[in-house]
N, C-alpha and C positions, 0 to 999 in steps of 0.2 A: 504494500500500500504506500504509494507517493502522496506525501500530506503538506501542502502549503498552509501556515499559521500567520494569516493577516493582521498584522497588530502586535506590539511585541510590548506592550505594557504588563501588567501583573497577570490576569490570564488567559494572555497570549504565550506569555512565557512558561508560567506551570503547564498549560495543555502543549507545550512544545517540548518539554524537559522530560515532562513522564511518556510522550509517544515514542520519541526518540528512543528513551530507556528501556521501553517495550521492544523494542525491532523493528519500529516503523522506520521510516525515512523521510525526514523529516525539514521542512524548511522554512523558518521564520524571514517575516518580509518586516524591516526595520528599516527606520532613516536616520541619516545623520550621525550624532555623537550616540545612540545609541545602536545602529548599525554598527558602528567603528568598533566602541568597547565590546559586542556579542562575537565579533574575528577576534579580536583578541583573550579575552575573559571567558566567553564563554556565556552559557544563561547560570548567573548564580541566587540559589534556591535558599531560604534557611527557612526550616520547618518553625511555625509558633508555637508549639507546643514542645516539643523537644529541643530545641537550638541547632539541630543537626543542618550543617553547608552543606551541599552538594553542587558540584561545577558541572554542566552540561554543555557540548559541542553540539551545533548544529550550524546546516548552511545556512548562510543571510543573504537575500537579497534584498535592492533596495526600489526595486522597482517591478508591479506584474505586465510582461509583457504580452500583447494577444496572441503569439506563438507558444508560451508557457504551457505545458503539460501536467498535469496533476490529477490524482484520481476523485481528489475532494478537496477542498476548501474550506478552513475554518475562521471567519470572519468574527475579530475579537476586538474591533474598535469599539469606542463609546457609540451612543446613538446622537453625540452633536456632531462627530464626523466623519457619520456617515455619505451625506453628500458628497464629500472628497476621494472616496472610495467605489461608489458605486459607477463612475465610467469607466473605471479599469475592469470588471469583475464584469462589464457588460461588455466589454472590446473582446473580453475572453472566452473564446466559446468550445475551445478545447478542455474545460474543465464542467464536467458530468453533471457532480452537487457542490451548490452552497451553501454552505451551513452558518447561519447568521445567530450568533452567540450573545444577544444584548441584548440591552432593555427593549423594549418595543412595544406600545399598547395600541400604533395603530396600524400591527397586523400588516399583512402582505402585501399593502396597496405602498409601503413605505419602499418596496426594493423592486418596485414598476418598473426599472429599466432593465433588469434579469429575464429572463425567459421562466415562465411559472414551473418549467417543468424540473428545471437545477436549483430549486428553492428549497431548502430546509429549514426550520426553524428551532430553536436550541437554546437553553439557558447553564452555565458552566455551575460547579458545585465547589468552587472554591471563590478566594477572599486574602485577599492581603495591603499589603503596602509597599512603597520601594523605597531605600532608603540610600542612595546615591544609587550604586548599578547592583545593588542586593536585594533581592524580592522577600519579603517575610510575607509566609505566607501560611492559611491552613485549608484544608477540606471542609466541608459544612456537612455534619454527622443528619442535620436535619431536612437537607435540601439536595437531590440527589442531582447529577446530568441530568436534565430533561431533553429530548429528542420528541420533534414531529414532523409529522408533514403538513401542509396547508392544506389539503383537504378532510384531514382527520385519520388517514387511510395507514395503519401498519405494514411498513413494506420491505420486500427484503432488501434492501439498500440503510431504511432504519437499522433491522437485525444485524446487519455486515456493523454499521457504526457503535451500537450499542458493545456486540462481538470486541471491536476494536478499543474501544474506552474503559470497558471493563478490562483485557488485557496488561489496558497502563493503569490500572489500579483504582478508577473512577467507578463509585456505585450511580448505574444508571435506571431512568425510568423511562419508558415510551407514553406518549400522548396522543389520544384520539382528540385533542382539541389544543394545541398548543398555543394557536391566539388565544384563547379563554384564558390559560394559564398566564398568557405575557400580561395583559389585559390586569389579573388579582393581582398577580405582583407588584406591578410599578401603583399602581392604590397601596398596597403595603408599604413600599418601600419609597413613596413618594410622602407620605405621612409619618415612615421613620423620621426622614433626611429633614424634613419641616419642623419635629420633636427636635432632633440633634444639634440644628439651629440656633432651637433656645438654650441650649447651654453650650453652643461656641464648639457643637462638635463632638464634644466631651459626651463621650456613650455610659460613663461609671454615670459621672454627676446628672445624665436625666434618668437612669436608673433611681438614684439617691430623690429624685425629685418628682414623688408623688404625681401629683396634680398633672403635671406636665404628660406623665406616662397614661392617664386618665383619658386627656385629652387626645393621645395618640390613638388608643383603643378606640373610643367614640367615633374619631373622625374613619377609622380603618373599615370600622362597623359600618357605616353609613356607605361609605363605595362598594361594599360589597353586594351591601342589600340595594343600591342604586343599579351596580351592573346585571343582579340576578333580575330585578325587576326590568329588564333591558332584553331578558332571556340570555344572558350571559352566564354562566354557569362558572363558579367559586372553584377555582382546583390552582395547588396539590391541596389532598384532602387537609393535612393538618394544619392548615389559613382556614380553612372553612370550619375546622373544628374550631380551631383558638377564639377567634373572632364573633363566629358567628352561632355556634353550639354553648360553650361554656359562658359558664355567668362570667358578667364585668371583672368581679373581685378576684376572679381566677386568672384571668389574661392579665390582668393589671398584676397581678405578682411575678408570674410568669415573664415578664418582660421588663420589670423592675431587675430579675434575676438574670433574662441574658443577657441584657444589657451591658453587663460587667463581665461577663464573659469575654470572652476571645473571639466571640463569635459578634458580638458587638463592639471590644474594640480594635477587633482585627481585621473582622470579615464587611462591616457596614459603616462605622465612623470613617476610617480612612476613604472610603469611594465618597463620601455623600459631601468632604471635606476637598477630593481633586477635582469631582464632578460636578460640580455645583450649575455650569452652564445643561449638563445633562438631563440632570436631578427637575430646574425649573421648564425648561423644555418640556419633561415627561408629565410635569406638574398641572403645565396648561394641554397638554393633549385629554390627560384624564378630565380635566373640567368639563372642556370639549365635549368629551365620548358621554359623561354622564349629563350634559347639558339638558338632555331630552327626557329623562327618566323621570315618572311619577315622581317618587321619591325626595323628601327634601335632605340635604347634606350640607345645612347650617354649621356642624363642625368639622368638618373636613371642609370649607369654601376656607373659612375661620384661618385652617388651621395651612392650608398651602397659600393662601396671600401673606402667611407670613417668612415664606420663600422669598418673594418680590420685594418685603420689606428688609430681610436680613442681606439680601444683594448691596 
């Protein structure tokens, strides 16, 4: 399997270190001073949870050219720049599938210059930070690879990549609706990043701070019951459980708790703190999507103008 890794930020690099490591073949497409340093250094890893470094070789290029050959494509930029990437990936028609690894809540109509049938959709299971050319980084025990197709359709192309991810050590899930999924998420995770705000970032101290975490739950509640009443359907299941099954008092501890985890200040404060232009981008497309919904969502409106205001 010939794997181009478009993006060579935090996880571009992990899904390019553990394919590699597996026996894939493997090519990260970087520019600039971080092209230069990955010929020289390598992609270097250090585990958050153990401290363990690991230096990884792979090729770099710094450019996709439309004769480039690959068997798949895994597309790891933000979702602010993707505009900048998506006329390369369309000049390119020698590559099968794309596998578009980001946020994205508004679904397939955002990668219109692809061909629908090299279209995959994907959310990665890891989280970290960089700290000069050193990635610290961890897996998410609670959010698995997600992989789908844009029609909902399980196919053997999913099975080959699922095959191939689990290989480099990734626990994966298949999706019969992976817009749905992008759709709960960035509502989640747009309502984190608007939490993380009010305390500058700091994932311990909105943990430590009540109210605030209160107000996360409520407004997370309110987009989800906006998107189901939309016919959008809540998945992976444990967002649907958190949020929308267990009482307030329960999520609210719950996330007071991982908060201070690693998983909040490893896997969520640091994106929500490089992404910011992302983060509000994703903020106004959710408004967008639930603009229409019965539904009112007084604390989630509340709670993402205060994105615009922390700008």
């Amino acid at each position: 399997m010939n794997i181009l890794v478009y993006g060579a930020g935090v996880i571009g690099s992990i899904y390019a270190a553990w394919l590699q490591k597996a026996g894939y073949r493997v090519t990260l497409l970087a520019r600039g001073e971080r092209a230069a340093s990955l010929r020289t250094q390598g992609i270097l890893l250090e585990d958050g949870l153990t401290g363990q470094l690991t230096t990884t070789r792979v090729s770099v290029i710094e450019h996709l050219d439309p004769n480039d050959a690959y068997d798949v494509v895994l597309v790891t930029v933000r979702m602010d720049q993707l505009a900048s990437v998506l006329p390369a990936l369309a000049a390119n028609s020698r590559i099968p599938a794309v596998l578009f690894m980001l946020n994205n809540p508004m679904g397939i109509k955002q990668y219109e210059p692809i061909e629908p049938k090299r279209i995959l959709l994907g959310f990665p299971s890891a989280g970290g930070t960089r700290h000069g050319e050193i990635i610290r980084y961890i897996t998410i025990r609670q959010q698995q690879t997600t992989l789908g197709e844009a029609d909902g359709r399980i196919t053997p192309r999913l099975h080959q990549l699922a095959m191939i991810f689990r290989k480099a050590g990734f626990s994966v899930a298949l999706s019969h609706d992976m817009q749905a999924w992008l759709k709960t998420h960035a509502v989640f995770i747009s309502c984190v990043s608007a939490a993380l705000a009010m305390t500058n970032g700091d994932s311990v101290r909105l943990g430590h701070t009540r109210k605030n975490v209160v107000l996360m739950v409520k407004a997370i509640r309110e987009g989800f019951t906006a998107l189901q009443a939309q016919g959008i359907p809540i998945s992976p299941f444990n967002l649907k459980t958190i949020f929308l099954w267990m009482p307030l008092w329960f999520a609210v501890l719950y996330w007071q708790y991982a908060l201070g985890t690693t998983v909040g200040t490893l896997a969520i404060a640091p994106h929500t703190t490089a992404a910011r232009d992302e983060i509000r981008q994703m903020a106004n497309e959710i408004m967008a999507q639930i603009k229409t919904s019965p539904v009112a969502t007084p604390t989630l409106r509340y709670l993402l103008a205060f994105l615009s205001a922390a700008a």
